[in-house]
N, C-alpha and C positions, 0 to 999 in steps of 0.2 A: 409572299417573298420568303426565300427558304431561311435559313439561319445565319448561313454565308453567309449571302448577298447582304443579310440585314447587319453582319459585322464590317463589310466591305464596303458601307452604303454610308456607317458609322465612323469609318474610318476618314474617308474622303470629307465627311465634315467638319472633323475638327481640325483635317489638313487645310481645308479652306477658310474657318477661323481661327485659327493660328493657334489651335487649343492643345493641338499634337505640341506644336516646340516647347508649349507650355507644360506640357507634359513631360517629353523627353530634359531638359531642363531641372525642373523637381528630382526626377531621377538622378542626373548626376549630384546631384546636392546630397543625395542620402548613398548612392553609391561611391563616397569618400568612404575610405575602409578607419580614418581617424576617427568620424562620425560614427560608424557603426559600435569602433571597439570602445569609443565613449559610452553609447546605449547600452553597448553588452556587457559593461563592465557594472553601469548600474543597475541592470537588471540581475544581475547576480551576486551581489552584495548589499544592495537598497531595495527591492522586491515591491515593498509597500509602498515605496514613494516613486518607484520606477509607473505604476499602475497608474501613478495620477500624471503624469507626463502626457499623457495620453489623451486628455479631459475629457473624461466618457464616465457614465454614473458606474457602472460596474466595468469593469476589466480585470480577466486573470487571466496571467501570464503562462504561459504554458513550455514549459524546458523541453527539451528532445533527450539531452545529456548536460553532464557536467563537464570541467573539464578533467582529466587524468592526474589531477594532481592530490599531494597528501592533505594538504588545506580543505580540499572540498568535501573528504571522505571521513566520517564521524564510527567512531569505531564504538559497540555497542557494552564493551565490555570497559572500555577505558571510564576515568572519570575524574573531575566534572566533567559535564557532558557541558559545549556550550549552546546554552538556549537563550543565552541574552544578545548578540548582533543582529537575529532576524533578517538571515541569508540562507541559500540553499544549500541541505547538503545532501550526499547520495550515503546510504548507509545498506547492509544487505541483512538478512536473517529471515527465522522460518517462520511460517504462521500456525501459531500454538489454538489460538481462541477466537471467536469474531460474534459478535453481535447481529442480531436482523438488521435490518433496514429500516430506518429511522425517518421523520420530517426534521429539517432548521429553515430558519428562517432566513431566504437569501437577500430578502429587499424588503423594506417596510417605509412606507408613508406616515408622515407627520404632520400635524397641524396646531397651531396655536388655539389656546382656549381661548383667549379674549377675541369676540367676534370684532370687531374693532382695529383689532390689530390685521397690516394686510399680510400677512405671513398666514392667518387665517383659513388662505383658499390661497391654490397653484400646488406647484410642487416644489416649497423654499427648500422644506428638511425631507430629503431620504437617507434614509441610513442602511449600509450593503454591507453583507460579511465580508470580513477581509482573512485574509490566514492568519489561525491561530489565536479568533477572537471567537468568545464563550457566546452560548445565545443572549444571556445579559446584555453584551456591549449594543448587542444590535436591536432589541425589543427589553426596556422596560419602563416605567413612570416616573421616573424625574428627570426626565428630560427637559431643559429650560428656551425658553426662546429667547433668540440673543437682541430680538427688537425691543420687547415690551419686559422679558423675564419670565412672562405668564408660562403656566406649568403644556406641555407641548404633550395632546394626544395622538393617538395611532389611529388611520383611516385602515381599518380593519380591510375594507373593500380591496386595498391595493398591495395586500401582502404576499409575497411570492415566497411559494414553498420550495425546496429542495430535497434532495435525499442523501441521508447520512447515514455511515456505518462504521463501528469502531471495533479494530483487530486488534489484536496483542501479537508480537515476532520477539523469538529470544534469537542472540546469536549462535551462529553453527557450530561455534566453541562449546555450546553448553552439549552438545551431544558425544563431547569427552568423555563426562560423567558416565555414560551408563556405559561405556567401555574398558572401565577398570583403569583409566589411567591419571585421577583423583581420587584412587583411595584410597591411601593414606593424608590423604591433605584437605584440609577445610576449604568450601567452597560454596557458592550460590550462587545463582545466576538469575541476574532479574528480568521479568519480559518489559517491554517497552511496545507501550498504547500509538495507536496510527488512526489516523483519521481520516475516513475516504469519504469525500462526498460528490454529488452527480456523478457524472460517468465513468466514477472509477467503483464505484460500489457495485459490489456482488459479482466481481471479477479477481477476485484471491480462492484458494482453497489451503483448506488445513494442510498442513505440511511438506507443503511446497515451501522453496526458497525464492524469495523476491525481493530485486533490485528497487530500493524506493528514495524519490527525490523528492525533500520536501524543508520545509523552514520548521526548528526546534522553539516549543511556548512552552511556558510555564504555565499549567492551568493549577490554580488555586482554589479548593474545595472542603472538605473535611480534612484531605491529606494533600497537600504538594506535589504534585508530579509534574515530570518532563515527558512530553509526549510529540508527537508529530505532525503536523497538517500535511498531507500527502497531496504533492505537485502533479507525480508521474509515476508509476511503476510498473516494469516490466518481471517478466517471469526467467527467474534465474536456474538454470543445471547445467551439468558438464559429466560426461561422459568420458570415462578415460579409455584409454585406445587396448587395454587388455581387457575391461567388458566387452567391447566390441566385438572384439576376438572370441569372446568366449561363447558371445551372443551369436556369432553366426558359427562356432562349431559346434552347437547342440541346437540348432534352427531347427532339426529336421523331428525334433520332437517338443510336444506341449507342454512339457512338463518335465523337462530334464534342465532347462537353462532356472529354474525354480528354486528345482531339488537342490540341484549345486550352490546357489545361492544363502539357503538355508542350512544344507548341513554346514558351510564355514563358516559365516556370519552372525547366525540366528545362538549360536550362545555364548555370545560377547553380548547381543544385546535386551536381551528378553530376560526376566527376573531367576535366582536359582532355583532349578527343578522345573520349572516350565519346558526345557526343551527335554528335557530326560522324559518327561509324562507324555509330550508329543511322540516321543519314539516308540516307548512305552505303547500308548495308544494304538497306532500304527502295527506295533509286532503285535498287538494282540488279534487286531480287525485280521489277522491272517490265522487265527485259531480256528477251528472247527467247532460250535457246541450247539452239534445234535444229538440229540440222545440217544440215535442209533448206533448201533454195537459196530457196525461195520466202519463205519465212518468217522469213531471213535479210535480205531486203529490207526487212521493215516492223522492223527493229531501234532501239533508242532509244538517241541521243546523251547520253550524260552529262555536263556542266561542273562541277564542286566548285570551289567557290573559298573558301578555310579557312587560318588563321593558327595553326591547329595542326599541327604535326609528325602525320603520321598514315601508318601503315604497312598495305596491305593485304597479305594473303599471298594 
């Protein structure tokens, strides 16, 4: 029987036990838009506790977007930062640094010591990361049993590993600085730690800007910091319509939409004397030094004329 027929075969049955009205029915129950915008408001401002609604051992919630408004948008430079509601927010910035790819621990079984006790055997205690919880909360040894009190071990056997990776993103503001337009004015800009794990890991690259949604923790270590459990993140640029322009009128060469890029840009943001030594460099690789006499004739005159200190060797 093809695939159809085996949906069409499926159909007809539950038309005949009355399973379909049972079905269509459920549907309008959850297609009330009050219903909806009840769930959807707690899944966007209760996260944690929206997951257990659900009564499933592990559930995470997965966003698409946020909404457009200024509430949701956590801006990287402002402060306090809030990490205490444990809601979503969408924040943007670059990625400066990133870690390999790491193991945590997504699910661990538990068992009462006292053989005695029936929490002993099944599955009473499993404990699942949740966002923004350290490996501690989820794997360590004082954990109690709330039957007997007896001290609660870990059935090694049924431990589920995952994959973690932790980035560092400063804001696009901090890319003022090396533009000459703080400085005369004191400034710092801190990066801010993201935490990606399963399938968002090993899909960032250094200095790319990325869109990221996710709930603000306070992880408490040797130092305090505010860092991020990363929900979603999408890859952020924009391209303005005189690049474009410029891009398709030097298309017809490899190396001229480059060139132009560099001679205007490149010394606003590269250290001083760096672009002077690039040009430097460049006018020289057009010298001639062979040490024949002839050839020595057609040699090319150099003039630098530069307000930076520059040393050749």
């Amino acid at each position: 029987m093809s695939n159809l027929k085996m949906k069409e075969a499926a159909l007809v049955y539950l038309d005949r036990s009355r399973g379909l009205q049972k079905f269509i029915d459920d549907c309008k129950f959850y297609n009330d838009s009050k219903q909806n915008a009840e769930l959807g408001n707690h899944v966007l401002h209760h996260p944690l506790k929206a997951a257990q609604v659900f009564q499933s051992i592990n559930i995470v919630l997965k966003l698409t977007h946020l909404p457009p408004l200024p509430s949701y948008a956590l801006d990287l430079c402002e402060f306090p930062l809030d990490y205490t509601s444990q809601r979503f927010y969408m924040m943007q910035g670059i990625v400066i640094a990133m870690t390999t790819v790491t193991k945590y621990t997504q699910g661990a079984r538990f068992l009462c010591s006292d053989e005695a006790c029936p929490c002993s055997k099944g599955f009473q205690y499993i404990r699942v990361h949740v966002p923004g919880a350290t490996e501690s909360a989820t794997v360590r040894n004082d954990f109690l049993c709330n039957l007997c009190s007896s001290s609660l071990q870990e059935d090694r056997k049924f431990r589920v590993l995952g994959d973690k990776q932790i980035i560092e993103i400063i804001t696009t503001k901090a890319l003022h600085a090396f533009q000459g337009y703080s400085k005369n004015l004191p400034f710092r800009f801190q990066s801010f730690t993201i935490f990606l794990r399963d399938e968002l890991v090993n899909k960032m690259n250094i200095g790319n800007e990325y869109k990221i949604i996710g709930i603000p923790t306070c992880v408490k270590s040797s130092q305090t910091a505010v860092c991020i459990e990363a929900n979603i993140h999408t890859h952020f640029f924009w391209i303005s319509d005189n690049f474009n322009c410029l891009f398709s009128l030097t298309s017809v060469s490899c190396w001229k939409f480059t060139a132009i890029l560099a001679n205007i840009f490149a010394s606003q943001i590269v250290p001083p004397g760096t672009y002077n030594l690039l040009k430097l460099c460049l006018l020289m690789s057009l010298v001639q030094t062979s040490d024949c006499k002839k050839e020595l004739e057609n040699c090319l005159d150099i003039l630098i004329i530069t307000s930076d200190t520059l040393l050749v060797d």
